[in-house]
N, C-alpha and C positions, 0 to 999 in steps of 0.2 A: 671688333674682331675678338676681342676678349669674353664678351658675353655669347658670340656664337659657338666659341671652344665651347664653353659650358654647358653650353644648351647640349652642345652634340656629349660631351662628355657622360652627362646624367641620362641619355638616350643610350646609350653605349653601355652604360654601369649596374641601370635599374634593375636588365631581366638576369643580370648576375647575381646583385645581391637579392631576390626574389628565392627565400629558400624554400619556402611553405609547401612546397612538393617532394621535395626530399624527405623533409622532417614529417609527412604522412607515411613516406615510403617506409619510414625509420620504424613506426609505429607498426606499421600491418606486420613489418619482419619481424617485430618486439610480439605480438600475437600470435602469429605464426607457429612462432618459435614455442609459444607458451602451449598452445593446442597442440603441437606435437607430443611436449611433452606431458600433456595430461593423457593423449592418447593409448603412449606407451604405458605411464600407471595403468591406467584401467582395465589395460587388457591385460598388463602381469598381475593385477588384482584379483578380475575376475576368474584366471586359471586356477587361484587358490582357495580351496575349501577351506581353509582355517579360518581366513578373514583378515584384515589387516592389522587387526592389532598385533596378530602375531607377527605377519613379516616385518612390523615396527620394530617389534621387540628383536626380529631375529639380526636387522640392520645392526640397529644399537650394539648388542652382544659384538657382533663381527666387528661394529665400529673400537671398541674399548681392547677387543681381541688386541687389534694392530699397534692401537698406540701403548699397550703391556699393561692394561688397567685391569 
């Protein structure tokens, strides 16, 4: 009786603990996410005639503005 529990138990458990499909899903939203956000750079890049170094430069400034540097 003891051993049938078990048998049914580990049938019952297996496609629980089965994560390998979440943890893809986890990834493509980790990409996803990442591709959006390149998409936004580049098209607020390519609006800009100066080039990025400047809007680098101009981040920074605005960053050091906030914290009173």
């Amino acid at each position: 009786m003891k051993n049938m529990m078990i048998k049914a138990w580990t049938k019952v458990m297996n496609p629980v603990k089965n994560e390998k499909g979440a943890q893809s899903l986890e990834w493509l939203g980790i990409a996803a996410l990442l591709i959006l956000v390149l998409g936004i750079v580049s098209t607020a890049v390519s609006e800009q005639s100066t080039g990025i170094g400047s809007i680098i430069s101009k981040i920074i400034e605005q960053i050091s503005q906030m914290v009173g540097g």
